[in-house]
TIMI-150597 format. One record per residue (C-alpha): residue in one letter; z, x negated, y negated. Coordinates in steps of 0.001 Angstrom, whole numbers, plus 500000, padded with zeros to 6 digits. Example, Ala and Ser with C-alpha at 12.3 -4.5 7.8 and 13.67 -1.06 7.14 Angstrom:
TIMI-150597
A507800487700504500
S507140486330501060
end
This chain:
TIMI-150597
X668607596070504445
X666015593416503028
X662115593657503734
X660734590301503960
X657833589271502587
X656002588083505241
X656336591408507611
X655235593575504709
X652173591799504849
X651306592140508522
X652077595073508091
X649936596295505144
X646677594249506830
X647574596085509976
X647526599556508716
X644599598769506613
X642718597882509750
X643314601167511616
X642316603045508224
X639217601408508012
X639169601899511870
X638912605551511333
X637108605992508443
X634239604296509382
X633800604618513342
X635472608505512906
X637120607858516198
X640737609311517072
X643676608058515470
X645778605902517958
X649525605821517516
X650471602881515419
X653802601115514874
X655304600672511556
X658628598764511343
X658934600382507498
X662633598731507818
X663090595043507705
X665631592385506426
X665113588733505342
X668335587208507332
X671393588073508397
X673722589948506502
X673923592538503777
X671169591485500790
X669735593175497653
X666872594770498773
X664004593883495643
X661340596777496360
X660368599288499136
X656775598816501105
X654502601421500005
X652954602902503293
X649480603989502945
X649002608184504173
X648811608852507892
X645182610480507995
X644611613357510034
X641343615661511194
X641928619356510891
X641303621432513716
X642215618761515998
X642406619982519980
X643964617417521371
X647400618721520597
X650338617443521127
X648933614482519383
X650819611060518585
X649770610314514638
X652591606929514247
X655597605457515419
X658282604204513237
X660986601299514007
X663750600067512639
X664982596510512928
X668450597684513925
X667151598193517049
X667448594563518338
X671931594723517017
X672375598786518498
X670590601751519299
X669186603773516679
X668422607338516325
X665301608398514605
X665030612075512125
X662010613724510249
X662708616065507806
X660046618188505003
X657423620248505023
X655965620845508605
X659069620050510229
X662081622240509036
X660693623460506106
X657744625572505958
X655170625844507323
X657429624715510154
X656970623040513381
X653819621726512433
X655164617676513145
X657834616008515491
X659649612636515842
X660875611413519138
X664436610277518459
X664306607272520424
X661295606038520264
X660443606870516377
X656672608243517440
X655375611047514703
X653333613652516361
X651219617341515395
X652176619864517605
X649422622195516405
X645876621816515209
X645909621440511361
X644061623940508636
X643120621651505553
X642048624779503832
X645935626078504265
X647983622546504363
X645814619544502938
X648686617608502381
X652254616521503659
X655432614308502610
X657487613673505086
X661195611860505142
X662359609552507870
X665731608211508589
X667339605701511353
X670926606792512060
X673244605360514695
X674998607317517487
X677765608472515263
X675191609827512555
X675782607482509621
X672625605854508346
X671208602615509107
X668429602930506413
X667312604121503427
X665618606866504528
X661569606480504249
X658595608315502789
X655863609582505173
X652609610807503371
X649942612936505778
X646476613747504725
X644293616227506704
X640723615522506407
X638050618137506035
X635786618885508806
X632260621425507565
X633941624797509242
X633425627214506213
X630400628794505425
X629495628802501795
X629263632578500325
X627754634505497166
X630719635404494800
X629057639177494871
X626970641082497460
X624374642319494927
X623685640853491571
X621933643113489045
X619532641364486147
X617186642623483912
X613835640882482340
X611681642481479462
X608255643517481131
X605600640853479690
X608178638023479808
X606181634678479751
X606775632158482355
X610160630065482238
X612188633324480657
X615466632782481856
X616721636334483918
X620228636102485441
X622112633414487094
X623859633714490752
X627007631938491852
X628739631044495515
X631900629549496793
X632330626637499564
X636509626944500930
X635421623268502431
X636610619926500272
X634574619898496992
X634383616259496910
X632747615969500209
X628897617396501374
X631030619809502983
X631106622142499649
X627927620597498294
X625743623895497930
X622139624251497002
X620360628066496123
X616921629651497174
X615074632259497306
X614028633954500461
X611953636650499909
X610735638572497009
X610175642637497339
X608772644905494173
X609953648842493811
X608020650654494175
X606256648406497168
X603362646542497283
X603038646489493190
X603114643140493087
X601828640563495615
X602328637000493412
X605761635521493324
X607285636193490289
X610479634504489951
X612239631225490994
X615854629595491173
X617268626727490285
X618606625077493219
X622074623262491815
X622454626222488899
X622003629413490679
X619534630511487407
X616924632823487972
X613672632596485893
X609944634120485652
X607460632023487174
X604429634138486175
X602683636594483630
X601926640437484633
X605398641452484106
X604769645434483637
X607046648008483554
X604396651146484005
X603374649193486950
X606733648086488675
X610215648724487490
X612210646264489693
X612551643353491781
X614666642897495188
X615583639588495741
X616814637970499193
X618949634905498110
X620068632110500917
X623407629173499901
X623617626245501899
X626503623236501976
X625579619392503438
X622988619877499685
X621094622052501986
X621021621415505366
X624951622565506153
X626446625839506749
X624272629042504841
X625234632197503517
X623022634967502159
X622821637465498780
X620747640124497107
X619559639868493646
X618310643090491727
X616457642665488984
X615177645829486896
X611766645525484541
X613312646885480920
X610825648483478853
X609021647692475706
X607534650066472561
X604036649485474194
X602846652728473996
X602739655178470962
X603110658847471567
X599913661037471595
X600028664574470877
X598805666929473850
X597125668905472840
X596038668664469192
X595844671922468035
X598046675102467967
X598442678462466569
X601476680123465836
X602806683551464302
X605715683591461550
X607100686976459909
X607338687093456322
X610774687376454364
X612730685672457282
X614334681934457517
X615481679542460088
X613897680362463065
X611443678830465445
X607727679715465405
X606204677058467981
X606460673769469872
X604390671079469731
X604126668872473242
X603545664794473229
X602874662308475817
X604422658498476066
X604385656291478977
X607171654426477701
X610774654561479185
X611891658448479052
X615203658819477443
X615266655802475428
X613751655564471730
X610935653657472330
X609562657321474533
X611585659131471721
X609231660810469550
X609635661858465733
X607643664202463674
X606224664855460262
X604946667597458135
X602427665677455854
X601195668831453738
X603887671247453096
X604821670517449938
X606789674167449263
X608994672942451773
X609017675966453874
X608655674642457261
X610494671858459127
X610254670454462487
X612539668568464805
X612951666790468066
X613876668438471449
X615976665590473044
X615346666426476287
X611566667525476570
X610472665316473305
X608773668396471904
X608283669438468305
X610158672384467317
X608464673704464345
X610483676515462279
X610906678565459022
X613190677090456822
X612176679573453572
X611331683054453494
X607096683391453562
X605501685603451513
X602729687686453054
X601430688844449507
X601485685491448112
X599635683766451120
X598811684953454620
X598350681465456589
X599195677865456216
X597464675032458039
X599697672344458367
X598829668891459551
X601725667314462098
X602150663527462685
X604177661571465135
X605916658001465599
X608590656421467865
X612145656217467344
X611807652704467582
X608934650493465940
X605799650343468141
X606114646441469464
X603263644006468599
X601790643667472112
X600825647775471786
X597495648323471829
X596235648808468100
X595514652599467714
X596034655012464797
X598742657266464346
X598586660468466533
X598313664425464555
X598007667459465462
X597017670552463520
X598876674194463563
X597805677353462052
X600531679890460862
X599454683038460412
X602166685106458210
X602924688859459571
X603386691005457363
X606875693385456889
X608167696599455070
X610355694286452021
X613161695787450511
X612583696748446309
X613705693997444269
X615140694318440720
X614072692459437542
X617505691629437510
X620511691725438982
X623221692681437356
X621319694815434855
X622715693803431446
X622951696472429058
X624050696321424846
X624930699522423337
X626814700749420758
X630078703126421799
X628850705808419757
X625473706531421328
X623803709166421628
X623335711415424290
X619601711012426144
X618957707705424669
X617120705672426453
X618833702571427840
X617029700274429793
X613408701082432040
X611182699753434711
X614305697722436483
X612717697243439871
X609610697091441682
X607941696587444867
X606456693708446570
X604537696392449227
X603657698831446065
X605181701250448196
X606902704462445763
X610395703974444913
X613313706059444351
X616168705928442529
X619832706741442131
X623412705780440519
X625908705358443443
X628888704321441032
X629435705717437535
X633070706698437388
X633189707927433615
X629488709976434457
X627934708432431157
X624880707490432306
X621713709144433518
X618964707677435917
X615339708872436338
X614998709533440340
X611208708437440441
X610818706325437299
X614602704160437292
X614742704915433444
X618688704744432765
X620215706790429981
X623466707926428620
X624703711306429158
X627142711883426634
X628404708854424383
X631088706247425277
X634810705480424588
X635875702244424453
X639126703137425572
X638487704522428591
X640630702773431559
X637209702094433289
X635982699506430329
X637400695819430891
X636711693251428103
X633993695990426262
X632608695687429703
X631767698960431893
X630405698498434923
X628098700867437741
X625931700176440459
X622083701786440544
X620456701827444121
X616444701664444487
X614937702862448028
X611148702795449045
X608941704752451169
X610365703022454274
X613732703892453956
X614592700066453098
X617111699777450017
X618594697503447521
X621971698023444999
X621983696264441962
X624998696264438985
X624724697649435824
X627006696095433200
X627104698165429835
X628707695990427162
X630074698273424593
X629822697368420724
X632551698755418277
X631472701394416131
X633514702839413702
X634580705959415285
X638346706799413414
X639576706816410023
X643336705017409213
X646346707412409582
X648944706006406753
X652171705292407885
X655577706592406592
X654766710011405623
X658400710247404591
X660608707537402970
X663547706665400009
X662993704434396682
X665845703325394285
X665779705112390484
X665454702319389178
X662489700995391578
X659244700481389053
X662108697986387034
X663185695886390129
X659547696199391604
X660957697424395049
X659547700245396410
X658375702338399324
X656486700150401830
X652965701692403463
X650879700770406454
X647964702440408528
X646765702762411773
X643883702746412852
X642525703428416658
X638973701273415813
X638862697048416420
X637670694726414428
X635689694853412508
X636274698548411826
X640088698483410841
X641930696196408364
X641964695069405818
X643116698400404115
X642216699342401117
X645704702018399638
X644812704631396591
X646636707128395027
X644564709620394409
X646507712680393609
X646492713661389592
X649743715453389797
X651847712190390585
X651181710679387765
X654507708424387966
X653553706872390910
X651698703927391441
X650446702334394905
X650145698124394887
X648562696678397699
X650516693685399238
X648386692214402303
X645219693502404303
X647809696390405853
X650869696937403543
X650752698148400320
X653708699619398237
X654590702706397011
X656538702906393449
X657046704966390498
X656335704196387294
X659052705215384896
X662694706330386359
X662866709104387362
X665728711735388514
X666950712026392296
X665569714536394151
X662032715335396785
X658665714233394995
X655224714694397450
X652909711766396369
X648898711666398062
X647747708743398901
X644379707490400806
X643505704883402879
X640369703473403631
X639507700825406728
X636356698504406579
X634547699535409279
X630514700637408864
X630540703305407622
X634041703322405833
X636739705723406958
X638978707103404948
X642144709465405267
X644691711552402888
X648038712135403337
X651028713659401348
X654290710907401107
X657364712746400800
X659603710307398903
X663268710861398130
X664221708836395095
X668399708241395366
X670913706432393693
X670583702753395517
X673571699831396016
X673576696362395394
X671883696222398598
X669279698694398021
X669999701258400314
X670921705143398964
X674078706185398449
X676125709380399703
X677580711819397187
X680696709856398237
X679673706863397862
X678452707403394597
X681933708335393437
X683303705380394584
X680694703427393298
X681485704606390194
X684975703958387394
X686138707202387566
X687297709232390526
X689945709085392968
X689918705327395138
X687556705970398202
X689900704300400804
X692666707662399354
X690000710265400065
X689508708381404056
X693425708755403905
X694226712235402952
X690809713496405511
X692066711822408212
X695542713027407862
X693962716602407758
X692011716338410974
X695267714847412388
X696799718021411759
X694129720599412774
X694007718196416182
X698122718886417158
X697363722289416068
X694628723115418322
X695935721433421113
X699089723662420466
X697270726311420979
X695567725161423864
X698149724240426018
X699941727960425220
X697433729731425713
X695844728204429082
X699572728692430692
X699996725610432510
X696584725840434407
X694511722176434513
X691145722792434683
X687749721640432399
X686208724330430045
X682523724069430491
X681551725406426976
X683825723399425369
X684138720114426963
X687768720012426588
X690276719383429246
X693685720923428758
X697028719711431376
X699778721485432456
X701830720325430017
X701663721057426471
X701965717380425268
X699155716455427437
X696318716035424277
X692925714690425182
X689721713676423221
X686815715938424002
X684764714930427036
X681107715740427221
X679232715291430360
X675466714141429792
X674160714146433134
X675312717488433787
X672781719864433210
X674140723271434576
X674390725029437924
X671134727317437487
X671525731453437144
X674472731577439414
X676734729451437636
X679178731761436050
X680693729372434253
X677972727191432682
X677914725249429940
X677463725843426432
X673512726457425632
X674351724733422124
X674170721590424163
X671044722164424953
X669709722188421058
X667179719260419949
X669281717337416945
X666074718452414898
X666068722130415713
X669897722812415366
X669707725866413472
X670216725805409491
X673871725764408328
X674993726568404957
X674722723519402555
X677982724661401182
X679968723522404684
X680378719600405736
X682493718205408244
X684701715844407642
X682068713178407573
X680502714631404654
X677227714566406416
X675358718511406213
X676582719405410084
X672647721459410014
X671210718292409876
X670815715018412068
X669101712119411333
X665150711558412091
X664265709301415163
X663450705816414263
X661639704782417655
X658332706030416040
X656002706764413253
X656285709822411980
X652338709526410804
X650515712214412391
X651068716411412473
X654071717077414926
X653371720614416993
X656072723568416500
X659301723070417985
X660977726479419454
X663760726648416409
X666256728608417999
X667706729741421189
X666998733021422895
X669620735367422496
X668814737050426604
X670649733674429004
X667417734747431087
X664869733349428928
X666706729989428764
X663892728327430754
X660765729267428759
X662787728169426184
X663128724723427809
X659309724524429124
X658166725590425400
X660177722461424243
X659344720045426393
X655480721222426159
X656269720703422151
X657421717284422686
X654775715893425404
X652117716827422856
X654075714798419870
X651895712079419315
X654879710626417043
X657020709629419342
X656878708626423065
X657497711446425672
X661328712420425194
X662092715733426906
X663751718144424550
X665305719861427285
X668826717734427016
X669248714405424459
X671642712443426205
X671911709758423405
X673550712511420833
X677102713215421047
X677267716675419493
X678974717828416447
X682092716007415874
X685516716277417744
X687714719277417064
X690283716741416665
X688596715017413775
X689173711469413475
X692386709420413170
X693137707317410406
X695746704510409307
X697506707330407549
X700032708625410771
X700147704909411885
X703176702275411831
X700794700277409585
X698604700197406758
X695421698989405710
X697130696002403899
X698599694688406986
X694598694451408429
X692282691113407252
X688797692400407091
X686596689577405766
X685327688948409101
X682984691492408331
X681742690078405336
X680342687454408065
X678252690442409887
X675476690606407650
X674473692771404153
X675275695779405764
X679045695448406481
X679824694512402928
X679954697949401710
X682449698581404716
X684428695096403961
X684718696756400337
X685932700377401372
X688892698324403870
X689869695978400424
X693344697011399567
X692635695380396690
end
């Protein structure tokens, strides 16, 4: 369809006319006829533009409802009926069935009052279809506007507004601002709002007759509008607010405004009263004495009514005071112990200031004090020492009743004092009970297990006339004194023959139970005439050596020799050497008889002799066992006494077996052990020099213990067993006694030695002789690789 020109301009001056119609005479809208389609001729043409229809306009909260708003028509009416169609918001959208369009005629009507604060605005589509339902047009816009009509009251955005203004604002001081809301069109009068202030009421009532504060009528602000602004006087404002639309003369709503009076540092604290007394006991600390009260008519709780105090002549320090937070008293206390002797009252000047600074519109007045007497009660002190601990020096060797330290403690009442020593675990000191003089009892030993570090330590107690006491420590630090003389060390020992020619010799030490200063160096001295061929030569500060002078022939020689140590005085000691001098090897140790033979030319070759004695004890071994087995009958059992266990059959031969942690079955054991087992190595009873085993060692003798110094007197073993079995444990207890008192060598019990393996084997010792092989088929240099002492051996095993 084509528009032509010429209807889109009637028809654009015709709606203009009923716009202007209603906008300015604001009389109903009368249903107007827009033919929105039209075409330029006959026939099917390019259509250029659409008209733009201007918005339907229409009140809200219309009552004349059903109400026609515009008709619509198509030219297609004058060729065949058409059928008219609204569609959009209003109609079958929501909010629905808010509009209609009569089909026939085209005319757009409300069917219910319109709500511009819900729905302001509406587009709308219209088409003209023909019976069968196919379109005639394009379909066509249709814009409604719903004017505003004044039917909302305009409202505060809260029901109480809450401000605050510093008491002795000046006029103009800006307080709060208030705000309200209009639901009417903002760009009409409708929503235009203007603010006032109804009434004005103070708390509490009546404080305040002037009016204090205005509003700005467009802003909402609330300002002071006069001086006298005092927060001792009134402490808030109530405030009856009105908002009106039409700038004033529309709709009104109505609002509260609080507004509180906040405080200012106007007022300094004052004490009330100014003067106190107060009572403090002497010798106690941090407790309170008094309180102090001060007024401020300033806000309570807040720091310009806060109050803080000052001392301003206490320079000891011994009082302090503080703030009660919720009274805003001064709490005045002890903070150091008082001294009734020393002084029996203090007068002590208090001052006091605000938290926060005192503002410049305060009147100008001086600072407020207060003065406090203390008066200082007097109580029963406990003695106090000079010192604590009591340090005492004193030589170890003191004597008894010297005096060691006086007048320790006193006290501060002058009451009388006694004394007492409530720890002294060695008992070696003494204590006056009236005067406190300490002294020692009996003299000291600086190796008692009580002394730490030369440090011995007790504890003295002091009580007085009130029963009140006080413990103090008492450190004695021990000095060394020179209390023991050396004790040389070996008293028995071997040197080569030829020792004064290779310079070798017999090597000495001491011992000495002193420290430093009073033991080494050593000072060595032969001082016995009668060993002339000795000599002593001292090595180091502890060794010295032992030699003789010219060779001399094996055998026993007794040399004396002293020692002295370097203590103050100087201690000295004498003591007999017994020195065997021997025939030495290339390693300097002393050769057996045997050994000497085979050290020397002549003689039969010492690896023979090993030969033909093991052989022999070979022999002796099948012999016994021989006998054994004949004469046991084929009974299997152990032989106590002997050690030796014998089979059932006779070629069942055994090495001895000795049990070591066996020690008997007590008087009822028939068939105990030997008592020989029993013997100490060094007590075995003498045998004839003339017999040696087959080791060639004297079987009467065993060797010495090397696990000690044999330096000091050994006590009197028991030397040989008691002949009556009944007396077998005296003999034990007189042994062991022997050996805990040995101050040689540490504690062994005589009663069984565990670590010695008897006599020898009855069935001596086997040898290469009854083997398959000889000592040629056998490589012994390894044991030149085991030191010195396995060359000798390496040598004896050399076939060669």
């Amino acid at each position: 369809m084509v528009l032509r020109s010429l209807a889109l301009c009637a028809l654009t001056t015709l709606l203009l006319q009923v716009w202007s119609a209603t906008e300015l005479q604001e009389v109903e809208l009368l249903p107007r006829t827009l033919y929105i389609w039209r075409n330029q001729g006959k026939g099917v043409i390019r259509v250029k533009r659409d008209w733009i229809i201007p918005p339907i306009r229409v009140l809200e909260n219309s009552k004349q409802v059903p109400e026609d708003l515009v008709q619509i028509k198509s030219d297609k009416i004058f060729m065949s009926e058409v059928i008219y169609k609204l569609e959009g918001p209003g109609v079958d959208q929501e909010p629905k069935d808010l509009f209609e369009i009569d089909d026939k005629t085209g005319v757009i009507r409300s069917k219910k009052p319109l709500d511009r604060e819900k729905y302001n605005y509406f587009t709308l589509k219209a088409f003209a279809l023909s019976p069968s339902g196919e379109r005639l047009e394009n379909p066509s816009t249709i814009e409604i506007v719903v004017l505003d009509q004044n039917d909302n009251r305009p409202a505060f955005t809260q029901s109480q507004f809450i401000g605050t203004v510093a008491e002795f604002s000046v006029p103009g001081t800006s307080v709060m601002s208030v705000s309200a809301t209009d639901a009417d069109d903002p760009k009409t009068d409708n929503a235009f709002l203007s603010y006032s202030i109804i009434s004005q009421e103070s708390i509490p009532a009546n404080a305040v007759n002037k009016t204090m504060f205005g509003i700005n009528n467009k802003t909402g602000t609330i300002y002071t509008r006069d001086v006298g602004l005092d927060r001792e006087a009134v402490k808030s404002f109530r405030l009856k607010l009105q908002i009106a639309d039409m700038g004033g003369m529309g709709l009104t709503g109505e609002g509260m405004a609080i507004i509180h009076v906040t405080d200012i540092n106007n007022h300094a604290p004052q004490f009330s009263p100014a003067s106190y007394s107060m009572i403090a006991e002497e010798n106690r600390k941090d407790y309170e004495i008094g309180r102090v009260t001060v007024t401020d008519r300033d806000d309570r709780g807040t720091g310009n009514w806060e109050a803080r105090f000052t001392i301003s002549n206490d320079p000891e320090g011994n009082f302090a005071i503080s703030t009660d937070a919720a009274t805003n008293q001064g709490v005045l206390t002890v903070v150091k112990p008082l001294d009734f002797e020393a002084l029996d009252e203090y007068v002590l000047i208090l001052k006091v200031v605000n938290l926060n600074p005192l503002s410049s519109k305060a009147p100008n007045l001086p600072v407020s004090t207060a003065t406090v007497v203390v008066t200082v009660v007097n109580q029963n002190e406990a003695p106090r020492f000079r010192e604590d601990p009591i340090h005492i020096v004193v030589p170890e060797s003191v004597a008894p009743e010297t005096l060691l330290k006086s007048n320790i403690a006193f006290d501060p009442d002058d009451s009388d004092l006694r004394y007492e020593m409530t720890k002294d675990p060695e008992r070696w000191l003494h204590i006056d009970r009236d005067t406190g003089d300490i002294t020692a009892k009996r003299t000291f030993n600086m190796r008692s297990p009580h002394v730490k570090n030369n440090i011995y330590n007790a504890v003295v107690k002091v009580t007085d006339a009130g029963g009140v006491s006080t413990a103090a420590k008492v450190t004695i630090t021990l000095t060394e004194t020179n209390d023991f003389p050396p004790q040389l060390f070996p008293l028995i020992g071997s040197v080569c023959k030829d020792a004064g020619q290779t310079g070798s010799g017999l090597v000495l030490s001491a011992l000495d139970e002193d420290l430093p200063p009073h033991a080494a160096p050593y000072t060595f001295e032969k001082l016995d005439d009668l060993s002339i061929n000795w000599t002593v030569s001292q090595v180091n500060d502890t060794h010295a050596v032992l030699r003789p002078l010219v060779e001399l022939e094996a055998g026993d020689y007794v040399v004396g020799v002293s020692v002295w140590d370097s203590g103050s005085p100087v201690l000295s000691a004498y003591a007999q050497v017994n020195v065997t001098v021997c025939l030495c090897d290339a390693f300097g140790d002393c050769r057996s008889e045997a050994g000497a033979v085979h050290g020397s030319s002549v003689g039969i070759n010492f690896v023979a002799i090993i030969v033909i004695l093991a052989s022999i004890a070979l022999l002796l071994l099948l012999l016994f066992v021989a006998v054994a087995a004949t004469t046991c009958g084929g009974r299997h059992r152990l032989k106590k006494g002997t050690g030796l266990l014998v089979g059932e059959s006779e070629d069942d031969v055994r090495d001895n077996v000795f049990r070591y942690d066996e020690q008997g079955g007590g008087e009822e054991d028939e068939n105990a052990f030997n008592i020989d087992l029993l013997w100490n190595p060094h007590d075995a009873p003498s045998t004839p020099a003339s017999f040696y085993p087959v080791s060639g060692v004297p079987r009467g003798r065993q060797p010495l213990r090397k696990d000690a110094p044999q330096i000091l007197p050994s006590p009197i073993y028991p030397r040989r067993p008691p002949a009556d079995p009944t007396d077998i444990e005296d003999y034990i207890n007189d042994g062991l006694e022997a050996a805990d008192n040995d101050p040689n060598v540490p504690p062994y019990d005589t009663a069984l030695i565990y670590d010695y393996e008897g006599e020898g084997s009855l069935a001596g010792s086997l040898s290469t002789a009854s083997s398959n092989s000889s000592d040629g088929d056998q490589d012994y240099d390894y044991l030149n690789d085991w030191g010195p002492r396995f060359h000798k051996l390496a040598n004896m095993y050399d076939p060669r």
